[in-house]
N, C-alpha and C positions, 0 to 999 in steps of 0.2 A: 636232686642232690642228696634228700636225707635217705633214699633207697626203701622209699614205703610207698605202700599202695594207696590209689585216690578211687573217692567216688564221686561219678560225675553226672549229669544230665546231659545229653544230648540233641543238638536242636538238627533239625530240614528245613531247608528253603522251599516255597510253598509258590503257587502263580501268583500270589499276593508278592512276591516278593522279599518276603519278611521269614523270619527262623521262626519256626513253631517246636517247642520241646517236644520227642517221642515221647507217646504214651504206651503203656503196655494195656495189657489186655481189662485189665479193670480202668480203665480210660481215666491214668492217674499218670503221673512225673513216672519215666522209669531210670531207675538209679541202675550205670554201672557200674562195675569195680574191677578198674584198670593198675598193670604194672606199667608204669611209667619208668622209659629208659634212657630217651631222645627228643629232643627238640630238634629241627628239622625243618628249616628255609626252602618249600620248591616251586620253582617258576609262582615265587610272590606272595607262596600264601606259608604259614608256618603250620608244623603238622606236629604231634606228638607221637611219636613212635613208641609201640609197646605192645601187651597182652590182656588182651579182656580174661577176665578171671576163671570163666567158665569153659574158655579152648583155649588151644594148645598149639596155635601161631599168633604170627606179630601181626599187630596191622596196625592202621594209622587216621589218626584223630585229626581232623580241622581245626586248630585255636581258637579259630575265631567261630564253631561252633559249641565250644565247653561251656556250659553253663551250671553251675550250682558247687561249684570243684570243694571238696573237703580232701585235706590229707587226712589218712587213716593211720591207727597207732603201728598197723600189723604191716609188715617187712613187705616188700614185693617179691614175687616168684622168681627165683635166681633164672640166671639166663639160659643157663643147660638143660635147664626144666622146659623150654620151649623148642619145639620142629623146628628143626634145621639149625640151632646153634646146641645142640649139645656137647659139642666140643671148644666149646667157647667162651671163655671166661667175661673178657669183655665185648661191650655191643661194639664192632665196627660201621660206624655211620659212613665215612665212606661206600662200603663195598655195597649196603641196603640200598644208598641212592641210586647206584649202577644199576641193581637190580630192577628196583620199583622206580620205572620212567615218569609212571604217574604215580601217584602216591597212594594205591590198593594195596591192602594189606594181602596174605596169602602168600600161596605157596612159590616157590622161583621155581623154573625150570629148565635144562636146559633146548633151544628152542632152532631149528635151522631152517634155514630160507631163502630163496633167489632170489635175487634183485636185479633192478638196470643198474648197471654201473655210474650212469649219470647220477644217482642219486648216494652217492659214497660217501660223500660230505655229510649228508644229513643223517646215515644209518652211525655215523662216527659222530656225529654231534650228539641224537636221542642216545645213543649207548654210551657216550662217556669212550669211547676206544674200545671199552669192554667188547670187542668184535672180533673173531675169526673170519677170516676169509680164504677159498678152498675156490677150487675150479674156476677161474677167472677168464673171462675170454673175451674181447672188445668191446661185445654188448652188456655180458651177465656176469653177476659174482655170487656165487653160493656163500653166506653168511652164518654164524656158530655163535648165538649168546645166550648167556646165561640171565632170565629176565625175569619179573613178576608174570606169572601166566595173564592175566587176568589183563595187565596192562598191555602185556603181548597183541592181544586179540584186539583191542583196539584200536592199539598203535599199525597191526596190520590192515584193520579195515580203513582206517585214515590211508595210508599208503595205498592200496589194494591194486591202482592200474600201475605198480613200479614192484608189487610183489607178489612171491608164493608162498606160501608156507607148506615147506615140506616134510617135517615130522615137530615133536611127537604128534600123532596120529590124532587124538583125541583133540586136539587143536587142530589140527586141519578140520575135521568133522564140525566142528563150531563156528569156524569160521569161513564154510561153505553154506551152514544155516544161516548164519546171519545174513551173508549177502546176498540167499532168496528170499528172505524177511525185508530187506530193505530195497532188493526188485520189485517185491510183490506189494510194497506202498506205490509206488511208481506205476503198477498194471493197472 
């Protein structure tokens, strides 16, 4: 609210089960220093949307892993200053959830795909609507959204016997690595 930057501690969940603060390389607390824009309810858990201070996209923070939080006196980085909204005054929290299905920060892309058509419901539920659809034919529907990459890939490999992903390119190529990575646990 007061449109200033915070620094915070960040914890991981460990096999213990418990948050352990990151440490940085001198095996001490490592302080970030985040633009904070949004708060952000997703499937249960709240997330803080914003810019770590040292790159130049949004990504997004678990609440419930913030630990040590201090407001800082110095302004946060306006919103133009960050990938992908420089033409944007204010943060639209809508259109980021569309985007980020899961809550990874990073870049959106736009993302196309086949699918069975029995699964229509569910490509309209995870997108929010935010879905094109092209070539439709009893069994398949070619799919157009705009998504977090990152989440993309995952959200495909969840899916993977009802999908293909058919461009951009460099996501297919990742997401054919993975599913010999997760064969070759099974060989």
């Amino acid at each position: 609210q007061k449109g200033r930057k915070i620094s915070l501690a960040y914890c991981q969940p460990d096999v213990d089960k418990r948050l352990h603060i990151n440490l940085g390389p001198d095996n001490k607390e490592r302080k970030y220093v985040f633009n904070p824009f949004q708060l952000v309810m997703n499937r249960g858990h709240y997330y803080l949307v914003g810019n770590h201070e040292n790159y130049d996209d949004m990504s997004t923070l678990r609440v419930d892993r913030i630990a040590h939080i201090t407001v800082l006196s110095e302004r946060r980085k306006p919103l133009r200053e960050i990938k992908d909204y420089n033409q944007q005054r204010t943060f639209n929290v809508s259109q980021y959830v569309k985007e980020h299905i899961y809550m990874f920060g990073g870049e959106s892309v736009t993302v196309s795909f086949k699918a069975k058509r029995s699964i229509v419901n569910q490509i309209l539920d995870w997108f929010d609507g935010n879905v094109e659809f092209t070539n439709v034919t009893s069994d398949d529907v070619v799919c157009r959204v705009r998504v977090n990459h990152d989440a993309f890939k995952y959200w495909a490999l969840q899916y993977m016997q009802s999908v293909k992903v058919l461009s951009p390119a460099s996501l297919v190529a990742e997401v054919k690595e993975a599913i010999k990575e997760g064969l070759a646990q099974y060989s």
